[in-house]
C-alpha positions as CSV (number, residue, x, y, z in Angstrom):
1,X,-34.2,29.4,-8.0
2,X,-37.6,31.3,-8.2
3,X,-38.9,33.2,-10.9
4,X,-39.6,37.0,-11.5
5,X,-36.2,37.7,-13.0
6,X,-33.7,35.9,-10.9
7,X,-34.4,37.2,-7.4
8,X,-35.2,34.7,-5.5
9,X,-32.3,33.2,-6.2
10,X,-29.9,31.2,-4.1
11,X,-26.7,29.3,-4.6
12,X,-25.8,26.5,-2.9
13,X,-22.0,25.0,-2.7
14,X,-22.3,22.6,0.4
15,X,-25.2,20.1,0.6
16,X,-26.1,21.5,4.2
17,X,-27.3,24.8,2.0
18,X,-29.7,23.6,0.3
19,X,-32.1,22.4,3.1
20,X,-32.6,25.9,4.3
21,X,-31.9,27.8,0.8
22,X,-35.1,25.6,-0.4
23,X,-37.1,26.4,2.2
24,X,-36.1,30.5,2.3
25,X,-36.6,30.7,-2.0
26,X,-40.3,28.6,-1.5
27,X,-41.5,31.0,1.1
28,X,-40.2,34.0,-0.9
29,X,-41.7,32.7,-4.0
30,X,-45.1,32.5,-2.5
31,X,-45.0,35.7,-0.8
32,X,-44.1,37.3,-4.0
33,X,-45.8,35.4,-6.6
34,X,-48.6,33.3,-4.6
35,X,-47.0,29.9,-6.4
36,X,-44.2,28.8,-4.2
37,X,-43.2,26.4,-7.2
38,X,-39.6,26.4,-7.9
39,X,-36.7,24.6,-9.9
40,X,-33.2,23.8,-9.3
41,X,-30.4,23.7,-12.0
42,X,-26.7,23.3,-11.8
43,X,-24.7,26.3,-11.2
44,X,-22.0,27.2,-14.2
45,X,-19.1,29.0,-12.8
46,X,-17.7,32.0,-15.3
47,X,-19.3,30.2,-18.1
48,X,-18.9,31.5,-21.9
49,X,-22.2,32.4,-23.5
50,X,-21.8,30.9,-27.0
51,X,-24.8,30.4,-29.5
52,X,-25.5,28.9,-32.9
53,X,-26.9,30.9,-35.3
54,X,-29.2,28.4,-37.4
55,X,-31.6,28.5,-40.9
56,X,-34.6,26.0,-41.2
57,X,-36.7,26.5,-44.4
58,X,-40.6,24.5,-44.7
59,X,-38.9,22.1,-46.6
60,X,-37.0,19.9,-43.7
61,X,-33.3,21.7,-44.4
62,X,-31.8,23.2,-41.5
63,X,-28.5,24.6,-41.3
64,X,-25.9,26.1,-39.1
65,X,-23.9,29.4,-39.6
66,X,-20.8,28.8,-37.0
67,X,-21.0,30.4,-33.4
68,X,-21.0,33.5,-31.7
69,X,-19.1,34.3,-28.3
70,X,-21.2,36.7,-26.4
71,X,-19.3,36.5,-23.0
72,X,-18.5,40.2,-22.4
73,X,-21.5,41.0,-20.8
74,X,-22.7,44.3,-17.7
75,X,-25.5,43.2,-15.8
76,X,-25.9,39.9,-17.8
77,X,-26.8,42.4,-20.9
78,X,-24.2,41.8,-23.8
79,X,-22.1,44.3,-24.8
80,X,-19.8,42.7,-27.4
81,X,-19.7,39.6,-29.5
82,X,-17.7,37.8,-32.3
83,X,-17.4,35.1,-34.6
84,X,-16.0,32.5,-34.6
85,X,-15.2,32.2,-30.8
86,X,-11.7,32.1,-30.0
87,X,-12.9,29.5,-26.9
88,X,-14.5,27.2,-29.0
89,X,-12.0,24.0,-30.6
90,X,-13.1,22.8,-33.8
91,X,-14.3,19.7,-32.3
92,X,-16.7,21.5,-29.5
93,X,-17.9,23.3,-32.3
94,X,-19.0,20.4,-34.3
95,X,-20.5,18.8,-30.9
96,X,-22.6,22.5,-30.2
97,X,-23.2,23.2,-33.9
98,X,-24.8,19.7,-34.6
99,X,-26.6,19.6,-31.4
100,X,-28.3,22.6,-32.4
101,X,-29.3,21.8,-35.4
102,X,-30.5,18.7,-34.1
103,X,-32.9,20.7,-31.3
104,X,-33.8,23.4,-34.9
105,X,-35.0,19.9,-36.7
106,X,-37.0,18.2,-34.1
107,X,-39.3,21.2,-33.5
108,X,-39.9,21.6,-36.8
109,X,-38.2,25.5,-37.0
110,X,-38.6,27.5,-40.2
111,X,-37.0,30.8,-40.2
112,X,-33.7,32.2,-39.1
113,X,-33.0,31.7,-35.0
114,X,-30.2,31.2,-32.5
115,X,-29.4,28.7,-29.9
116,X,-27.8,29.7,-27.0
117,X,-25.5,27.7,-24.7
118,X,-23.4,28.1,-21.9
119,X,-19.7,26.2,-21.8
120,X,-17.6,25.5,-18.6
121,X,-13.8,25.8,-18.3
122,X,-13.9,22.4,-19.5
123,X,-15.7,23.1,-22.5
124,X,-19.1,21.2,-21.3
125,X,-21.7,22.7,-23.2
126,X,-25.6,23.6,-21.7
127,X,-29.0,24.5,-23.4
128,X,-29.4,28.0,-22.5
129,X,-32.6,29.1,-24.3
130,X,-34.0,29.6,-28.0
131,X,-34.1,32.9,-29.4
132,X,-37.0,32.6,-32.4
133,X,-35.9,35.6,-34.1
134,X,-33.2,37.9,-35.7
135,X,-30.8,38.8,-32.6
136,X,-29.2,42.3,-32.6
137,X,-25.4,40.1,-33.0
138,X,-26.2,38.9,-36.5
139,X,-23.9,41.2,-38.6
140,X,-21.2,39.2,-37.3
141,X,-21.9,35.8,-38.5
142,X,-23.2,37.8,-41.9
143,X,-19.4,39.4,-42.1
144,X,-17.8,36.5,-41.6
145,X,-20.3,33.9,-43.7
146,X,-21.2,36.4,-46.1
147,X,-24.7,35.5,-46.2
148,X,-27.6,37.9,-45.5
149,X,-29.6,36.7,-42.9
150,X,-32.2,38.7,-43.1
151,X,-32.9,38.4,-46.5
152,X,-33.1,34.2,-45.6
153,X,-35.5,34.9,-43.2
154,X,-37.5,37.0,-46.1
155,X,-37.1,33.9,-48.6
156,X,-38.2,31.9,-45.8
157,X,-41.1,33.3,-45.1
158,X,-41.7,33.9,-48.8
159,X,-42.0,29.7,-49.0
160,X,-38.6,29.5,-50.3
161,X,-35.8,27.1,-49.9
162,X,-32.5,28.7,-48.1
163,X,-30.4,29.9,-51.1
164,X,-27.2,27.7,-49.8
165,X,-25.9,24.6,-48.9
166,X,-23.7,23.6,-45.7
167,X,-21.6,22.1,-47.7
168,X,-21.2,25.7,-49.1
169,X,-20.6,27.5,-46.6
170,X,-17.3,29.1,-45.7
171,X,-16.2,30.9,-43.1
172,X,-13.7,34.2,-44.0
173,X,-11.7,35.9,-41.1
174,X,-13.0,36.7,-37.7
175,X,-15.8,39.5,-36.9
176,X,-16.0,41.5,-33.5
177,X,-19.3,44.3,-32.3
178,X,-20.0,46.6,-30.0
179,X,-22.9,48.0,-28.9
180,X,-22.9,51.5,-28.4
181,X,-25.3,52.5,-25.8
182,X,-26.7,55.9,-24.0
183,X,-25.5,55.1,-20.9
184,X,-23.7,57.0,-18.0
185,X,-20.7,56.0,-16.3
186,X,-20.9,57.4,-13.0
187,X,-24.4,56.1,-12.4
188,X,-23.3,52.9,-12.7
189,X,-24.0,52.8,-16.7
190,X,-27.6,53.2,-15.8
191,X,-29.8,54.7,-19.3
192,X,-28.8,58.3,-20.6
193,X,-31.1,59.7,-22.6
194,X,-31.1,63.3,-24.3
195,X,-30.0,64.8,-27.5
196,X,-26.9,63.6,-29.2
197,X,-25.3,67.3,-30.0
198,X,-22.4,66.0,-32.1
199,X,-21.9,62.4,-34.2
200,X,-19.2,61.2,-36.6
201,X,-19.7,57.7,-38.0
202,X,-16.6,55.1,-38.4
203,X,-15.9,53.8,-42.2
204,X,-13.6,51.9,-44.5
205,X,-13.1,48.5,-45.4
206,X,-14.5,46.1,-43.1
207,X,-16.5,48.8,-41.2
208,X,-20.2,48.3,-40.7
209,X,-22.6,50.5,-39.1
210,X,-25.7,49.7,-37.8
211,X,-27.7,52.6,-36.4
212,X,-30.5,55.3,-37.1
213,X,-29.5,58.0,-34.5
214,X,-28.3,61.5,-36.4
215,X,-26.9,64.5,-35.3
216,X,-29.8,66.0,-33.3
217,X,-31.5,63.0,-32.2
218,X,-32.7,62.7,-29.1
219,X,-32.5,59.2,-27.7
220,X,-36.3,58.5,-25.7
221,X,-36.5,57.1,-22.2
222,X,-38.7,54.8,-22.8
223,X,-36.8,52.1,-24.8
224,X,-33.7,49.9,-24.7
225,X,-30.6,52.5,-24.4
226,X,-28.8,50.6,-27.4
227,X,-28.2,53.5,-30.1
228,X,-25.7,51.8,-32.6
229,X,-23.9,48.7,-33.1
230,X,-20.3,48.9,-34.9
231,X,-18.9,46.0,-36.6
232,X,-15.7,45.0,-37.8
């Protein structure tokens, strides 16, 4: 693999692939990039994309809040994700939970992040990437945990000490979103924007919206095309 968002890219399944595939991706790599370093990394076959959404405060306590599965994904962009994964046995998620808070504790993190993995068919779990930051899946683990995330990160910050214990911590029935985005169907879901003419928001108990579009707002070009997310 090369970098510049994937596409230098090349899987290998045989060994007598790789002599050649190594030789194409390095030539690429310099044409394109002038660096004809590259990496290799095992190839996960339909893997889940589950992640660990944790709390470190300046005072050495770091916690997890259960998992997310984030596997329904278009063009490796997530469109829906819930908690707690239906994938995930209760002894993977101790192995992922307290691997992550392991990796939170050894850097040293303070604030509210998420550590993504991805899991084989045989539940074999891989270090994806860190996410240093509120991620736009959060309401799910804060419907199902109860706690407000971003008020933790706000206490956090504030030089506070996270307002729970693990031990505390309970997890309540199951929490799926969707992201609602202004795309187009038959252009291959590329980015719609225009005005949105008419809008009637979802409610009740157990519905949460997330969204500042209005009738009459008209969704810009030049960001994300992610206009809502609806949780349940």
């Amino acid at each position: 693999a090369a970098g510049g968002g994937g596409r230098g890219m090349r899987r290998c399944d045989m060994p007598e692939e790789v002599k050649p595939a190594f030789e194409l991706v390095k030539s690429e790599a310099k044409k394109a990039f002038g660096n004809d370093d590259i990496f290799i990394e095992k190839f996960i076959v339909e893997p889940k994309h589950i992640e660990v959404q944790v709390l470190g405060d300046q005072y050495g306590n770091v916690m997890h809040l259960g998992e997310r599965d984030c596997s329904v994904q278009r063009h490796h962009q997530k469109l829906i994700e819930e908690c707690p994964s239906a994938f995930v046995t209760p002894e993977l998620r101790e192995k992922m939970t307290s691997a992550a808070v392991a990796l939170a504790k050894r850097v040293g993190y303070r604030s509210a992040g998420t550590i993504e993995f991805l899991v084989d068919n045989d539940r074999n779990f891989y270090f994806c990437e860190m996410n240093t930051r509120i991620q736009v899946e959060h309401p799910v683990t804060e419907q199902v945990t109860g706690v407000d995330l971003v008020c933790e990160q706000l206490r956090i910050a504030a030089g506070e000490p996270i307002s729970f214990k693990q031990e505390d911590l309970v997890m309540r029935g199951h929490a799926i979103e969707c992201r609602i985005n202004a795309e187009d169907p038959s252009r291959n879901f590329a980015p719609c924007p225009g005005t949105l003419v008419s809008l009637h928001l979802p409610g009740g108990p157990g519905v949460r919206v997330d969204s500042a579009a209005y009738q009459g707002y008209k969704i810009p070009p030049f960001y994300d095309s992610m206009i809502g997310k609806l949780i349940v």
